[in-house]
C-alpha positions, 0 to 999 in steps of 0.5 A: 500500500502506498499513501501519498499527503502532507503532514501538519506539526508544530515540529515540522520545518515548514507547513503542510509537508508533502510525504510519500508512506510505502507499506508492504507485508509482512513489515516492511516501510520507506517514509519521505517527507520533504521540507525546504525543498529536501527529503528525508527517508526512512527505510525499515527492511523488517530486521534494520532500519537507516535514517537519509537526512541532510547534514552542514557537511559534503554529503547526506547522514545515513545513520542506523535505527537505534535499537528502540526505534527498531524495536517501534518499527517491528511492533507497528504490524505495518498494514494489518495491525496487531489485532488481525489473526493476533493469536496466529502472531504471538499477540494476547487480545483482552476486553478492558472496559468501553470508554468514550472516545470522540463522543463515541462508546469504544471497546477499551482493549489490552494488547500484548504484543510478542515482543513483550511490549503492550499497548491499547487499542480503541475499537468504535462499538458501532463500527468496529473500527479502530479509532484509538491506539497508544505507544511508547516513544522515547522523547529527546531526553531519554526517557520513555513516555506515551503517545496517543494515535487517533484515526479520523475520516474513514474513507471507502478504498477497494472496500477497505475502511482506511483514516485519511486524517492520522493525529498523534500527540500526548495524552491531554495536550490539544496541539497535535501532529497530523498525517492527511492522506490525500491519496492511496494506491492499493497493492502497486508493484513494490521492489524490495530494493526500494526497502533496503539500506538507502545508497548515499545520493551522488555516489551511486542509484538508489530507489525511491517510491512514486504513487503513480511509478512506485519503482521509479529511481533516484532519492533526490539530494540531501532531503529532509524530514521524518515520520510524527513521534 
């Protein structure tokens, strides 16, 4: 799957920030997003992930997944989420409570993931879709704290319900990041090759991701920017 939009923060460097998002099964993802006329990438294979952003030196800073970033990006269960065919993955599912969500009654529901790590997820008692989810993150000081992610606006795509609108931010807090989806493509021709470790711009071809020519080359210059928390 393949979602083209723009993201809207507090953080970003610039607003309304285009971004490009290609998943693949079983866990795999590429991210760009482009500020200042820029691009940062990141890429996760399924095993290791590599950070592409612009640097004051002669070229782009390719760096590594950090060991909790890695951890993040195996636990994100990419297209499917964590709670299809869960048992089948090693994923315990348990029924907390119904707590009301965006004016709506929701399924409160306790997952424990097979690495070890647990969130919750929100699930609409009407429409059974999920609307909330919670995960750690580890904020600029070190420490691990709890970002909450909302899906809003579902639309109809080849009869899948997907959020065009994806906000995440602290627990409490109103001023929130936004992911707007503007466009999706489902089940496009994806090489493996544009999932692997990105090649630095200048030296060498790499692989970049289009909505309408996924396999197309060339990850532009020195780019800029990355996915909300």
């Amino acid at each position: 799957m393949v979602w083209v939009g723009h993201v809207d923060s507090q953080n970003a460097a610039a607003p309304n920030l285009p971004f490009t998002l290609a998943l693949k099964r079983p866990d795999r993802t590429r991210f760009e997003i482009t500020a200042l006329n820029q691009v940062i990438v990141r890429v996760f294979d399924g095993k290791e992930g590599w950070k592409l952003r612009p640097s004051s030196g002669a070229g782009p800073d390719l760096r590594g997944f950090t060991a909790d970033e890695v951890k993040f990006a195996r636990d994100e269960q990419v297209i499917d989420g964590p709670l299809l065919d869960h048992a089948a993955k090693g994923i315990a599912v348990a029924l907390e409570g119904v707590d009301r969500v965006d004016g709506h009654d929701a399924y409160r529901l306790f997952v424990h993931l097979s690495s070890g790590a647990a969130r919750h997820v929100w699930v609409d008692t009407q429409s059974f879709l999920d609307i909330k989810y919670d995960r750690p993150v580890r904020s600029a000081s070190g420490q691990l704290t709890t970002i909450e992610v909302m899906y809003r606006d579902f639309k109809d795509v080849d009869g899948l319900k997907i959020p065009f609108v994806i906000e995440s931010g602290a627990p409490g807090v109103d001023k929130r990041g936004r992911l707007v989806i503007e466009k999706i493509s489902l089940n496009p021709p994806l090489d493996d090759l544009m999932f692997a470790k990105p090649v630095v711009p200048g030296r060498h071809h790499s692989v970049s991701v289009g909505i309408d020519a996924p396999t197309t080359t060339g990850v532009p210059h020195p780019q800029a920017s990355s996915p909300l928390p």
